[in-house]
KEBA-329567 format. One line per 3 residues: number of its first residue (from 1); for each residue x, y, z of N, C-alpha, C. Coordinates in steps of 0.05 Angstrom, whole numbers, plus 5000, padded with zeros to 4 digits. Layout:
NUM) X Y Z X Y Z X Y Z | ... .
***
This chain:
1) 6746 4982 4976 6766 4994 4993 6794 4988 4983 | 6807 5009 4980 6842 5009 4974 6847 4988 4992 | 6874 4978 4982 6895 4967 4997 6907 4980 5007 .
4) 6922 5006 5008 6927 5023 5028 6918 5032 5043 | 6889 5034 5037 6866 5042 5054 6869 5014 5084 | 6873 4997 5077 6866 4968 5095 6897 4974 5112 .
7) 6920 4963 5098 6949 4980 5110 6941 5003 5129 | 6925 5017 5132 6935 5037 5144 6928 5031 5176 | 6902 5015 5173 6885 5005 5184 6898 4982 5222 .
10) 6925 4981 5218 6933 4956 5234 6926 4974 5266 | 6907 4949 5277 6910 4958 5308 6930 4937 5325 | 6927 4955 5345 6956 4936 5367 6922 4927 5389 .
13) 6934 4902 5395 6910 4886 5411 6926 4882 5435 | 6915 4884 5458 6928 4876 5487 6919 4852 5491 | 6929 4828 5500 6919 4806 5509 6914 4805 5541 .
16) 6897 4791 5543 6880 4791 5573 6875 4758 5571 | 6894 4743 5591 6903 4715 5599 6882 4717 5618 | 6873 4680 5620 6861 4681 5641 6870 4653 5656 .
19) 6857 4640 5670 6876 4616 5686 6853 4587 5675 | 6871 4571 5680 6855 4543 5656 6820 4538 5668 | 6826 4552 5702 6801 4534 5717 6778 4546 5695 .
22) 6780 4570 5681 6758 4581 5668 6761 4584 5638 | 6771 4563 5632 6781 4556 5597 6755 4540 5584 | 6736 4529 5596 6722 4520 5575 6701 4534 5564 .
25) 6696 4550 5547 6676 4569 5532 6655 4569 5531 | 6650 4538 5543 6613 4530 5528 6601 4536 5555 | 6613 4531 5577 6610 4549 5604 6597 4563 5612 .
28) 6568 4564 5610 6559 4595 5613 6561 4596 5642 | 6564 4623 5650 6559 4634 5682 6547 4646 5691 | 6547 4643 5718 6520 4656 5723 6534 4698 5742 .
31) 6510 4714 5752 6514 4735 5742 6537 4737 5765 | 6536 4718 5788 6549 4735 5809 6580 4720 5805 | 6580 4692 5787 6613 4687 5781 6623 4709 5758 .
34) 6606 4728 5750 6619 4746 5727 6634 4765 5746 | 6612 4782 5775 6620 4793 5781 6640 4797 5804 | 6660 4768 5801 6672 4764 5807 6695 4780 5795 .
37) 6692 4771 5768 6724 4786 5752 6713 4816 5745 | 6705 4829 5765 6700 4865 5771 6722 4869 5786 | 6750 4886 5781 6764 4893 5793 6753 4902 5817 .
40) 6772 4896 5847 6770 4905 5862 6786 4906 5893 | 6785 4900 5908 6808 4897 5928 6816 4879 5928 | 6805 4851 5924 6824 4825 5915 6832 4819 5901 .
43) 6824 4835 5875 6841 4830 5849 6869 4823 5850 | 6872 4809 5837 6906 4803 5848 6932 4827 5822 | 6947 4821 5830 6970 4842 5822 6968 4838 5789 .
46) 6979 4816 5775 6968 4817 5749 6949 4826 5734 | 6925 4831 5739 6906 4836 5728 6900 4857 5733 | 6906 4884 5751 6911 4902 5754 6929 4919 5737 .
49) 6958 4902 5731 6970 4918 5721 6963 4914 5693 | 6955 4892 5683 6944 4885 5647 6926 4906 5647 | 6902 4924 5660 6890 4940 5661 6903 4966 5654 .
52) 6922 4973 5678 6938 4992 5679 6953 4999 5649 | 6964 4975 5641 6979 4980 5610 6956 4989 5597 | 6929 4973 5601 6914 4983 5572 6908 5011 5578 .
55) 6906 5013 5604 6903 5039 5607 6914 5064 5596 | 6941 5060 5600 6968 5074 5580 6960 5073 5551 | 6953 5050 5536 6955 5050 5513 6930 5061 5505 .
58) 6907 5062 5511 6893 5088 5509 6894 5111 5504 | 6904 5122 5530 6909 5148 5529 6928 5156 5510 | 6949 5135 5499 6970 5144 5474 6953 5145 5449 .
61) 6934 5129 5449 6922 5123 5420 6899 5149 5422 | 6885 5164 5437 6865 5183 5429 6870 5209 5412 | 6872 5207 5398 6866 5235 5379 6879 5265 5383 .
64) 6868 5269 5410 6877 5301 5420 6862 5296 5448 | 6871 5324 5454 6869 5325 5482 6833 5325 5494 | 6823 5335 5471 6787 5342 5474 6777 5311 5470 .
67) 6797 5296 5474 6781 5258 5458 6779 5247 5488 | 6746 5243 5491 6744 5233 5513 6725 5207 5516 | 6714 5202 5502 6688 5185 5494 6692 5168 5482 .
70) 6691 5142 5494 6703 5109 5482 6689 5095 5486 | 6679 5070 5451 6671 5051 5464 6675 5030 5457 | 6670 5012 5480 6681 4985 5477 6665 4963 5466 .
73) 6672 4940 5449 6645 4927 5432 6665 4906 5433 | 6659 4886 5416 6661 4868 5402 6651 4867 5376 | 6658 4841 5361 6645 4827 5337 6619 4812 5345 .
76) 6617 4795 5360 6595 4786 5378 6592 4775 5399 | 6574 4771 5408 6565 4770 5440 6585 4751 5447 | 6587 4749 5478 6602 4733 5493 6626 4731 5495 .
79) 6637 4761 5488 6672 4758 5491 6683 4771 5517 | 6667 4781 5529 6676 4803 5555 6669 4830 5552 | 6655 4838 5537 6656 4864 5528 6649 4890 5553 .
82) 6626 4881 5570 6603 4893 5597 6628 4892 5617 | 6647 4865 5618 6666 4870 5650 6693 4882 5635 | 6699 4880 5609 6713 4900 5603 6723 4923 5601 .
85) 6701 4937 5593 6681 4970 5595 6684 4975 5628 | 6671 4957 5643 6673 4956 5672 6697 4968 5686 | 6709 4947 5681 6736 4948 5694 6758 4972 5682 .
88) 6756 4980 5656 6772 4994 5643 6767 5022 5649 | 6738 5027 5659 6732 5047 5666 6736 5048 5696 | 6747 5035 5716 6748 5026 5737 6770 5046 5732 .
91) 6786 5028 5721 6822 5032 5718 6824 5063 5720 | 6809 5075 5693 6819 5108 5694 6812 5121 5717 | 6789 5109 5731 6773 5128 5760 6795 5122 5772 .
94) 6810 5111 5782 6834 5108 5807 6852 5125 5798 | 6852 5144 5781 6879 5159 5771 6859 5185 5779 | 6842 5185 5800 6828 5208 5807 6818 5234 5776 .
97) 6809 5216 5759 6791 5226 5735 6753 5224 5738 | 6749 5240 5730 6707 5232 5732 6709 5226 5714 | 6698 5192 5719 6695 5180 5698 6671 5167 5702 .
100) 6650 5160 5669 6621 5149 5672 6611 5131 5654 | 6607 5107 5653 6601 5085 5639 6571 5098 5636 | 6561 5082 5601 6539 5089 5601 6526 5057 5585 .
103) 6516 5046 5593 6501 5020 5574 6481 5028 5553 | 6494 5031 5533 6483 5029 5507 6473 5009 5489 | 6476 4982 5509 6457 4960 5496 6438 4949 5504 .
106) 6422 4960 5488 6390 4974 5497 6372 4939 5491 | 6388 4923 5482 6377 4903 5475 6376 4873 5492 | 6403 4874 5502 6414 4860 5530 6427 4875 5544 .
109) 6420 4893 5559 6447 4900 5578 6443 4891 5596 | 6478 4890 5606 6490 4869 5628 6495 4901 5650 | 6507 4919 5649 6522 4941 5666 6498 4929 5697 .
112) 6479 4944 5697 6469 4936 5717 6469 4911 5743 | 6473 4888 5721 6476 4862 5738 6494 4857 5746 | 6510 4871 5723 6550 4865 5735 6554 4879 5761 .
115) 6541 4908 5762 6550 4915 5793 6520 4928 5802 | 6510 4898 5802 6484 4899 5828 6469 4925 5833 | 6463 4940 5815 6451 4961 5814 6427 4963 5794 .
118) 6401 4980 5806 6379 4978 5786 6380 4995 5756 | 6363 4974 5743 6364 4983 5711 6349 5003 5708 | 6343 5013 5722 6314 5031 5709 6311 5048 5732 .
121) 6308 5064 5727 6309 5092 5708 6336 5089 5695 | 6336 5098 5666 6367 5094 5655 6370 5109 5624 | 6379 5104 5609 6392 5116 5590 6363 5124 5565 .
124) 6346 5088 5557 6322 5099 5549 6305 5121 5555 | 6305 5118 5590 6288 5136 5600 6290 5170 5602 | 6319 5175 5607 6320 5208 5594 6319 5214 5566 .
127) 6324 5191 5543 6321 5206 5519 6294 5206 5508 | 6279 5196 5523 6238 5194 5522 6234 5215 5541 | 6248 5233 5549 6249 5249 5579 6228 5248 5607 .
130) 6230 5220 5606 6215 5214 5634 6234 5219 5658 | 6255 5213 5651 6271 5229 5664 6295 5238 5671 | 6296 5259 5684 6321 5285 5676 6349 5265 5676 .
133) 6369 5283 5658 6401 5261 5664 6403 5266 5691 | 6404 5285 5718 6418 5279 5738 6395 5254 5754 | 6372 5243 5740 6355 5233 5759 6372 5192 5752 .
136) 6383 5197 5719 6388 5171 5718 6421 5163 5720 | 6433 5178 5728 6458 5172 5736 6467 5169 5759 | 6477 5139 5762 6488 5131 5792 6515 5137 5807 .
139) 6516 5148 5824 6532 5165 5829 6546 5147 5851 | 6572 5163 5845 6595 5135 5852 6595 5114 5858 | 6587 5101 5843 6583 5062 5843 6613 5057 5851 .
142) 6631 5064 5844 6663 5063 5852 6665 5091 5852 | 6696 5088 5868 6705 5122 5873 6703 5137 5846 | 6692 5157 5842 6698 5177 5812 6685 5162 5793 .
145) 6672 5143 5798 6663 5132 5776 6632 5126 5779 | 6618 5142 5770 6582 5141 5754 6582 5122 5737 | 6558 5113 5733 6541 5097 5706 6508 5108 5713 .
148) 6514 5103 5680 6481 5105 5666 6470 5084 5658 | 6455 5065 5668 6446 5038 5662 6438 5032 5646 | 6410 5016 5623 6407 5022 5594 6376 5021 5599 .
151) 6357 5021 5623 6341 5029 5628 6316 5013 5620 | 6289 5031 5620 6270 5016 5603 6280 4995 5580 | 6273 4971 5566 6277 4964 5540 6259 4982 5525 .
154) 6270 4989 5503 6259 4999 5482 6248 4987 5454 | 6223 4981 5446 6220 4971 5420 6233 4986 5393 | 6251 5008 5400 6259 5029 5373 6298 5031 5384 .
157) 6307 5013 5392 6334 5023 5408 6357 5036 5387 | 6356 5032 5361 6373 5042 5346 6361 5072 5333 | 6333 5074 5337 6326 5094 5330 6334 5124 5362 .
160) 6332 5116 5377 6336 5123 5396 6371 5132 5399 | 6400 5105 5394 6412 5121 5397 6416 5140 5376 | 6399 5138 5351 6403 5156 5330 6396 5184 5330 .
163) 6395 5181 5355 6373 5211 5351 6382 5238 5359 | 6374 5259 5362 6396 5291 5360 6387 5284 5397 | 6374 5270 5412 6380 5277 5443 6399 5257 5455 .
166) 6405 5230 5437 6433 5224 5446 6452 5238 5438 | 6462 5240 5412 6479 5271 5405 6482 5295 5443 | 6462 5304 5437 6462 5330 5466 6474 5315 5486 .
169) 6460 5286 5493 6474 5271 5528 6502 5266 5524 | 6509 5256 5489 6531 5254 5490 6556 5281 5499 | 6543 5303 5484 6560 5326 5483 6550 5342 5522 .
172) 6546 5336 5527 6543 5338 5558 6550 5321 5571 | 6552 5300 5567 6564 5280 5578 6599 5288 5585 | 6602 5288 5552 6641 5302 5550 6649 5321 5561 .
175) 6626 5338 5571 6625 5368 5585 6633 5356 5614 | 6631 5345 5628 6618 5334 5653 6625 5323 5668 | 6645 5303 5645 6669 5276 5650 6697 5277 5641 .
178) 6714 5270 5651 6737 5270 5639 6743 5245 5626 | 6724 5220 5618 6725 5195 5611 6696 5196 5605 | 6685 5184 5587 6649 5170 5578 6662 5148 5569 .
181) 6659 5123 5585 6662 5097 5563 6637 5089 5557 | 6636 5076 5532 6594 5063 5527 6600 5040 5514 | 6584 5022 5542 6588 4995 5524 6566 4989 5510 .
184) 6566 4983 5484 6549 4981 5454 6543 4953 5446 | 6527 4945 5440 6523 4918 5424 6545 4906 5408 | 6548 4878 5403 6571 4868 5379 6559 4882 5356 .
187) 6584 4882 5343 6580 4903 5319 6567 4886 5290 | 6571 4858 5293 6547 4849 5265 6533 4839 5274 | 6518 4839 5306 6488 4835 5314 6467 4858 5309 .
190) 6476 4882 5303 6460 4901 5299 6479 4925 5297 | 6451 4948 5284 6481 4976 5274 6484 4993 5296 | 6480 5000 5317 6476 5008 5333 6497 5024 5341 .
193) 6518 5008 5346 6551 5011 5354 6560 5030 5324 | 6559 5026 5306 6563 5048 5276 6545 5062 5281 | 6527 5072 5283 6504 5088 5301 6523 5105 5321 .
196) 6530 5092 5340 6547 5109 5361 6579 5118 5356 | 6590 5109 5338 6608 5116 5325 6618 5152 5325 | 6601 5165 5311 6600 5186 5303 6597 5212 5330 .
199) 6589 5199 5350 6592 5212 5375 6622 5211 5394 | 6629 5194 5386 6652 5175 5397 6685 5185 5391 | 6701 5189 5410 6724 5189 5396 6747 5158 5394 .
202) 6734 5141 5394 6755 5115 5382 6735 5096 5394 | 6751 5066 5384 6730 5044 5391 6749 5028 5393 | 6746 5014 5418 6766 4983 5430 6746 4962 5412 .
205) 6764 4929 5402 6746 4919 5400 6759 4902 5421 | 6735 4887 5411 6749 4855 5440 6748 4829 5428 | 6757 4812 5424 6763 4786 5421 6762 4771 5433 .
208) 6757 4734 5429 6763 4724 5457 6780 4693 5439 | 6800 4693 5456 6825 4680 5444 6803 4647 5443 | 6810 4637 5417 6807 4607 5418 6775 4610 5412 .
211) 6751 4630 5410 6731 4627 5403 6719 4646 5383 | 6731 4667 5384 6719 4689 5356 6731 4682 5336 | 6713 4680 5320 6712 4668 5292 6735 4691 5286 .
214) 6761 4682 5263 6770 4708 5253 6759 4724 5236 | 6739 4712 5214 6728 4720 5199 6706 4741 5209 | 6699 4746 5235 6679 4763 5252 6696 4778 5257 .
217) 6716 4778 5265 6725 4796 5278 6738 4824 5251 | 6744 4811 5223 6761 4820 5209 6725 4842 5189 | 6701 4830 5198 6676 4837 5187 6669 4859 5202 .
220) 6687 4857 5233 6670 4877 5248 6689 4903 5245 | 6713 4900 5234 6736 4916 5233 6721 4931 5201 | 6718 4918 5188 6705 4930 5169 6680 4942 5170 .
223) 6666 4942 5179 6641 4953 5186 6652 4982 5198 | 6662 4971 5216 6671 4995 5232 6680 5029 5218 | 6700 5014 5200 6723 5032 5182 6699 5047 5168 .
226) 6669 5031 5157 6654 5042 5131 6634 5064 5156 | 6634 5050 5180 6630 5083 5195 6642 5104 5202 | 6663 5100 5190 6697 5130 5193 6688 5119 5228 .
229) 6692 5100 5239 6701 5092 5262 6724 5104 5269 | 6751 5112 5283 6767 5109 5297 6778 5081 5314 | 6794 5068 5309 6789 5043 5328 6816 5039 5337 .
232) 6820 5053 5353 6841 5052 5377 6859 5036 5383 | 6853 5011 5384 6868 4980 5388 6836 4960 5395 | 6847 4937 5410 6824 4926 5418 6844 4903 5432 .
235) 6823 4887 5447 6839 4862 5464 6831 4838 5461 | 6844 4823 5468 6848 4794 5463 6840 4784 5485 | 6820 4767 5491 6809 4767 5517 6807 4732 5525 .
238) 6821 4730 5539 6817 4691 5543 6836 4665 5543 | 6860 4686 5542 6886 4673 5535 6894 4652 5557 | 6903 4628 5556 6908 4615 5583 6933 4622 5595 .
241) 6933 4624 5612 6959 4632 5641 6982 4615 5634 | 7008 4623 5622 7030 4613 5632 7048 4620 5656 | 7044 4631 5668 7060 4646 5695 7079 4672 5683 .
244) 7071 4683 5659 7078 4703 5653 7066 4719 5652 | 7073 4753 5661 7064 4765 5666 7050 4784 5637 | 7077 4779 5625 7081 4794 5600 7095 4778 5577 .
247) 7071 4780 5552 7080 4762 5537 7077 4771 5511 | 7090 4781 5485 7080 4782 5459 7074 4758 5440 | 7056 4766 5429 7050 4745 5403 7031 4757 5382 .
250) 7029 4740 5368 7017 4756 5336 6987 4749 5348 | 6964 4757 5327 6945 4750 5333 6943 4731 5317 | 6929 4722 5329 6933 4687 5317 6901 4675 5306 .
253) 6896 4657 5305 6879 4637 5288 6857 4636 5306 | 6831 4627 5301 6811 4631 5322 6795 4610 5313 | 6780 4600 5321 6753 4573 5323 6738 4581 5344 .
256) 6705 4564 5336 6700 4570 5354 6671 4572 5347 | 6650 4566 5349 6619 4584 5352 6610 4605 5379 | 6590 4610 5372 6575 4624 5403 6553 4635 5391 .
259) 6542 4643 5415 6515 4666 5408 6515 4696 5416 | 6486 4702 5420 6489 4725 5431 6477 4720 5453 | 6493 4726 5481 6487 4717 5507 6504 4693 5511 .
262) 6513 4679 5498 6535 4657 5506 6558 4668 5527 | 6566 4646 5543 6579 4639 5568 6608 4652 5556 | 6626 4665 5578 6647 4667 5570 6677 4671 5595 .
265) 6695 4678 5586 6714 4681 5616 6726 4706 5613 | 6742 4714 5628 6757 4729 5634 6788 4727 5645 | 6802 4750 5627 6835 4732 5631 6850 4764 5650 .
268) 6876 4742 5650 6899 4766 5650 6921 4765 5642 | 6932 4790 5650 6958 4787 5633 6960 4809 5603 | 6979 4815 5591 6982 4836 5579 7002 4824 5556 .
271) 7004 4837 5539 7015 4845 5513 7003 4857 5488 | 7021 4855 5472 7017 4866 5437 7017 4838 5427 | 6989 4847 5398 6993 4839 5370 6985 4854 5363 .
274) 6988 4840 5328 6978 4868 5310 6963 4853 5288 | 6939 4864 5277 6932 4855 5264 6926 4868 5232 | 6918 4860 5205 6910 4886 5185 6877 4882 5182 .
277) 6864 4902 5172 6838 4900 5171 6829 4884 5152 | 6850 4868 5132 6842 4856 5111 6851 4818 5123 | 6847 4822 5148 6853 4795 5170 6872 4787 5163 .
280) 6894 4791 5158 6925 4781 5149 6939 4788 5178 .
***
């Protein structure tokens, strides 16, 4: 890959602060403290509006006016990716848009547990056509806002989203919705997410401050690019609370292990960095 090719490459990352009580990483939680940080009437004013911005910066970064279909990933598991997708899709339904999350990780998905709703019948299950799309879509889980859960597990899940009847749900989907977000597997746990690429018009990634390796994150940016990805920006997820609301900084240095399914937090708060695909 050119060097210009990598230059061209810089995304702007929003940061998402969170408060110290939920700073230690190794932390795992359980399902109903996740679904705690699901936007909602208590949400407090900050984290609403860190939403709100990314919200904005979205809609500036898509393509054209026909770009409706986003998804949200990571490098790997345990950065926020499921209450991300969540909530982000939350965000655009309150601007009175039909908007519809779809769980595309056919391998762990979380969508279901995060908002207490059953897995099955779901996304495997209409593209095996047991059954029809209006039988597996849940209808306003929040105002204007549907999900497609990720359904049966499947022993073939990448063959599945590969296939010409995700293609059709997708292109019906865009018919249908004025928003499809799909949250996808980390992108070097499996190909799946480059798999869904090609349906897609851009891709958030996510980060989580103080534990993604940078070297993952700069692997998954590359991966991405060798699927003519689109990649929109992505966020910084984990930052600790200084009582600012709004804060810039570069993207910075990362440490850290984890797994896939490892414990993680949720922040708030908002700003820019920028990063190059060649991790500089």
């Amino acid at each position: 890959m050119s060097d210009n090719k990598k230059k061209k490459s810089a995304i702007k990352l929003p940061f998402i602060k969170k408060s110290r009580k939920d700073s230690n990483p190794g932390d795992a939680m359980s399902v109903e403290d996740k679904r705690k940080f699901i936007l909602n009437d208590k949400t407090g004013f900050q984290v609403r509006e860190a939403y709100k911005a990314f919200r904005t910066n979205i809609l500036f970064s898509l393509p054209d006016e026909g770009s409706n279909k986003i998804i949200i990933t990571s490098s790997l598991a345990g950065e926020g990716k499921s209450t991300t997708c969540i909530n982000t899709a939350i965000s655009f339904a309150e601007t009175n848009k039909k908007v519809i999350v779809v769980d595309c990780d056919l391998r762990r998905p979380n969508i279901a547990n995060l908002l207490d709703i059953p897995l099955k019948p779901g996304l495997t299950n209409t593209l095996i056509r047991m059954n029809s799309l209006d039988e597996v879509i849940r209808r306003n889980v929040r105002p204007n806002l549907d999900v497609i859960t990720a359904g049966d597990i499947p022993p073939n899940p990448s063959e599945l989203l590969d296939s010409e009847r995700m293609k059709k749900l997708m292109d019906t989907l865009g018919e249908q919705y004025d928003y499809v977000f799909l949250d996808t597997p980390p992108v070097l746990a499996v190909t799946d997410t480059a798999v869904l690429t090609r349906y897609c018009s851009g891709v958030i990634l996510l980060a989580h401050y103080n534990r993604t390796d940078r070297n993952a994150v700069s692997a998954a940016v590359e991966q991405l690019m060798l699927a003519n990805a689109k990649i929109l920006g992505g966020i910084l997820n984990g930052m600790e609370s200084d009582g600012e609301s709004y804060k810039y900084k570069r993207y910075s240095k990362y440490g850290g292990k984890y797994g896939y399914g490892s414990g993680y937090g949720y922040g708030y708060g908002y700003g820019y960095g920028e990063r190059q695909a060649d991790g500089k």
